[in-house]
N, C-alpha and C positions, 0 to 999 in steps of 0.2 A: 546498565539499563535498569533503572529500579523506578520508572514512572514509565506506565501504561497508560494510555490515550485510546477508550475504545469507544466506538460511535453505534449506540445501539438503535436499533430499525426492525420494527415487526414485518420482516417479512422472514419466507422460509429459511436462509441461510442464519438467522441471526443466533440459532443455538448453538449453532455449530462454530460461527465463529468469537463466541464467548470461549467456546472449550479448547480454541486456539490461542485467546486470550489469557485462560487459566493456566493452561499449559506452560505459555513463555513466563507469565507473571512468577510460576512456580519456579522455572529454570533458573530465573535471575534472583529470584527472594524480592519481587517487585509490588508494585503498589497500582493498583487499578481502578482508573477513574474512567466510571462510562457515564457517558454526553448523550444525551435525547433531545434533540429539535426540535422546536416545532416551527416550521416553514413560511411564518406569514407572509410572503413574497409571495407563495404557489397563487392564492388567491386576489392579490392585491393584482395581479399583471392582465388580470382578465376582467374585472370587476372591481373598478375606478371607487365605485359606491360602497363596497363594503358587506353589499347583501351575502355574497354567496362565502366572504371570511366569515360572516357572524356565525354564518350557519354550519359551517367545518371547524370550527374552535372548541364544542362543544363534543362532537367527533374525537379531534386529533388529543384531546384531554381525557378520554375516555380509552383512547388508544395508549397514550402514553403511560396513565394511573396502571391498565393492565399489562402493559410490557416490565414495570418496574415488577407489580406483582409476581410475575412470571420470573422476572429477573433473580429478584430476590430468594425464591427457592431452588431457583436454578445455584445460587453461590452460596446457600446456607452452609455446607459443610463440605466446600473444598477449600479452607483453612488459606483464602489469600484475601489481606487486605483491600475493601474500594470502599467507594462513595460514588453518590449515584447523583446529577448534575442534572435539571432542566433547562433547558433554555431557550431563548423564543430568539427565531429570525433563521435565516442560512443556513444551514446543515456547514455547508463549508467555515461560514465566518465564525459559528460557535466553533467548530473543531479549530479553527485559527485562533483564536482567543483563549483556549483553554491548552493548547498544546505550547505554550510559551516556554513550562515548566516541566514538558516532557520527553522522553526521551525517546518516545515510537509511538504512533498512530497506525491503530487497526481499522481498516474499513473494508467492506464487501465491494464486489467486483459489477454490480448494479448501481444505477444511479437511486439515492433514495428519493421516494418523491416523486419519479421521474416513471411510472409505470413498469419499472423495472427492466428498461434496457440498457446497455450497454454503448458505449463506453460509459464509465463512470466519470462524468466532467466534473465531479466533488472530489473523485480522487486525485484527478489530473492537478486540480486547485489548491488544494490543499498541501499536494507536493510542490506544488511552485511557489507557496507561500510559508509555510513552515522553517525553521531551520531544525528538524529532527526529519528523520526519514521514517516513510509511511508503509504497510502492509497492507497489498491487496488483495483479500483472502478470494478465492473462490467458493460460490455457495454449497459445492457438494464436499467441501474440504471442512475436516474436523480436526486434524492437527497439522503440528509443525513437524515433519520426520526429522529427524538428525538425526537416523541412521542413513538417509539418503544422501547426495552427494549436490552441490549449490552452483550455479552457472551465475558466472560475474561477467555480464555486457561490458568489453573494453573499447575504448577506441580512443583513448589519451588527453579525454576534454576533461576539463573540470568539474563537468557531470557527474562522468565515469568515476572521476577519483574522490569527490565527495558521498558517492555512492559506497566505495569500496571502505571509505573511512569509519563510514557510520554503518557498514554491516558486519565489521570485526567481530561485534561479539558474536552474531548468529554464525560466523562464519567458522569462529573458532571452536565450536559446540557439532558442526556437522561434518559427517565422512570422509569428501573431500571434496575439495574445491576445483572447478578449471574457470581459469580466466579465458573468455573468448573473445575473439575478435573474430570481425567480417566484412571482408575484402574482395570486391571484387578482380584484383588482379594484386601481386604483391608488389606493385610501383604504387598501389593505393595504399598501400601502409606506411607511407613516407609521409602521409597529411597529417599520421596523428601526431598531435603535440609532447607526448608522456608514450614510449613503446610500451608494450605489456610487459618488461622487465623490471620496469622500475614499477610497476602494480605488484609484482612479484617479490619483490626484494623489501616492500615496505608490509607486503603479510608477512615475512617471512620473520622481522622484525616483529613480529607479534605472536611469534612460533606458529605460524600457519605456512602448509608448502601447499603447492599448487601446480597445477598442468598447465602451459600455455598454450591453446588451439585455437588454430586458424582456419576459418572453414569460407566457402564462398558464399558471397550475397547467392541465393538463388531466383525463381523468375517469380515467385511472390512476394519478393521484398526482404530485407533486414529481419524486419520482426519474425518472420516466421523461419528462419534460419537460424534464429537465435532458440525458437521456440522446438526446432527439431533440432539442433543441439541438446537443449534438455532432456526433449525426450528420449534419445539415442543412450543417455548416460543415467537414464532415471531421476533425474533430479526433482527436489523438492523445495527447492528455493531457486528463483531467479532474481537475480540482483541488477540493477541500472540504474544508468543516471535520467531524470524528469529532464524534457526536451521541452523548450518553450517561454512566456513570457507572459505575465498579467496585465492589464489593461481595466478600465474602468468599463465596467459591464459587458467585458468581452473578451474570453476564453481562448487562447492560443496555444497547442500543442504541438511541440515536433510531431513528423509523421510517425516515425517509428515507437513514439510515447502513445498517439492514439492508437496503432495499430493492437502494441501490446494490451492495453488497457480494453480494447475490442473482445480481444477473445484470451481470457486469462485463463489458464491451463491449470497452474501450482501457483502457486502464492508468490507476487509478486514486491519487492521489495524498491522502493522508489525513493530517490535522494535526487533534489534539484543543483 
């Protein structure tokens, strides 16, 4: 993991999750490239004429001139290589265009842009369109723990297991690992394609052991079963695979991809 992909956005979480960024760039000896957007679609979808982009161009440039500003002392002397990227259009499609060559993408758990709620449909996008796996930091989170222990969502699709491939490194750096699955009866464990052994056996192949737990769906769904999993064990990483499909101007997520993405707890790590 030595290319960092971080998507910087003045809102409150953004210092915090630089220092998450700095963190991992540090762990790995990495290289960090942060992407600033500027959105012209936000004003093009309501204002056919242009009046009211001409008039936020001059704004989102004045916002962006002082987040590098901000940035840049922000990284003066924590001793890890970046470079700092503009680029105009999509929050998503820059982050798509510039992570070609990277190895993880960092984004906040808010939508940018987007008045700051939840779910973040740029991270959902981004994970369905990348082939690197994306981090979705939560705004009151400022690091990575790896002394805490990582919940890997199994359920033996190719989700899961491209999930579990590209979280090796974080995974091999943290406490310890349990692979979960969630089952509403144990005759549901017959659908998955890949059992949680052979998730098992292919960490282990990378000197990682791991717990395999099996817990039940409960009556608020997947997600949040997966998410009192974590909590129960303290975790600080949750790992899964992006549920869902892209479309020409029109966003599709598994439910249990929107749900997580709804209320992100610890830092969610995403591979489609």
């Amino acid at each position: 993991m030595k290319s960092i992909l971080f998507n910087a956005y003045a809102d409150t979480g953004h210092s915090r999750r630089l220092d998450v960024a700095l963190d991992l760039a540090r762990a790995f000896d990495a290289h960090l490239t942060i992407v600033n957007a500027m959105p012209y679609e936000a004003a093009g979808t309501i204002d056919p004429y242009g009046a009211a982009f001409a008039a936020m161009v001059p704004i989102w440039q004045k916002e962006a001139k002082q987040l590098k500003v901000d940035t840049e002392a922000d990284l003066e002397n924590e001793g890890v290589p970046w470079n700092w990227v503009d680029s105009a259009g999509p929050v998503s499609l820059s982050l798509l265009r510039h992570s070609t060559l990277s190895d993880l993408v960092i984004l906040g758990e808010k939508e940018p842009r987007g008045g700051g709620k939840a779910p973040s449909f740029t991270a959902g996008e981004v994970a369905l369109g990348t082939d690197c796996p994306v981090l979705v930091v939560p705004d009151d989170c400022n690091r990575l723990d790896f002394d805490k222990p990582a919940i890997v969502a199994w359920d033996g699709s190719s989700e899961s297991s491209h999930a579990l491939r590209a979280a090796v490194p974080l995974l091999a750096k943290v406490s310890a690992v349990f692979l979960v699955t969630v089952s509403k009866s144990k005759k549901d464990q017959d659908r998955f394609d890949l059992p949680p052994i052979r998730g098992a056996d292919y960490l282990a192949r990378h000197g990682i052991s791991c717990e395999i737990v099996s817990i039940a769906e409960d009556a608020q769904g997947v997600a949040h079963a997966i998410q009192s999993a974590a909590d129960a064990r303290g975790a600080g990483l949750i790992v899964m695979g992006a549920y869902g499909r892209l479309r020409l101007a029109e966003r599709l997520f598994g439910g249990v991809t929107r749900a997580m993405l709804s209320d992100v707890k610890v830092p969610l790590l995403l591979k489609h």
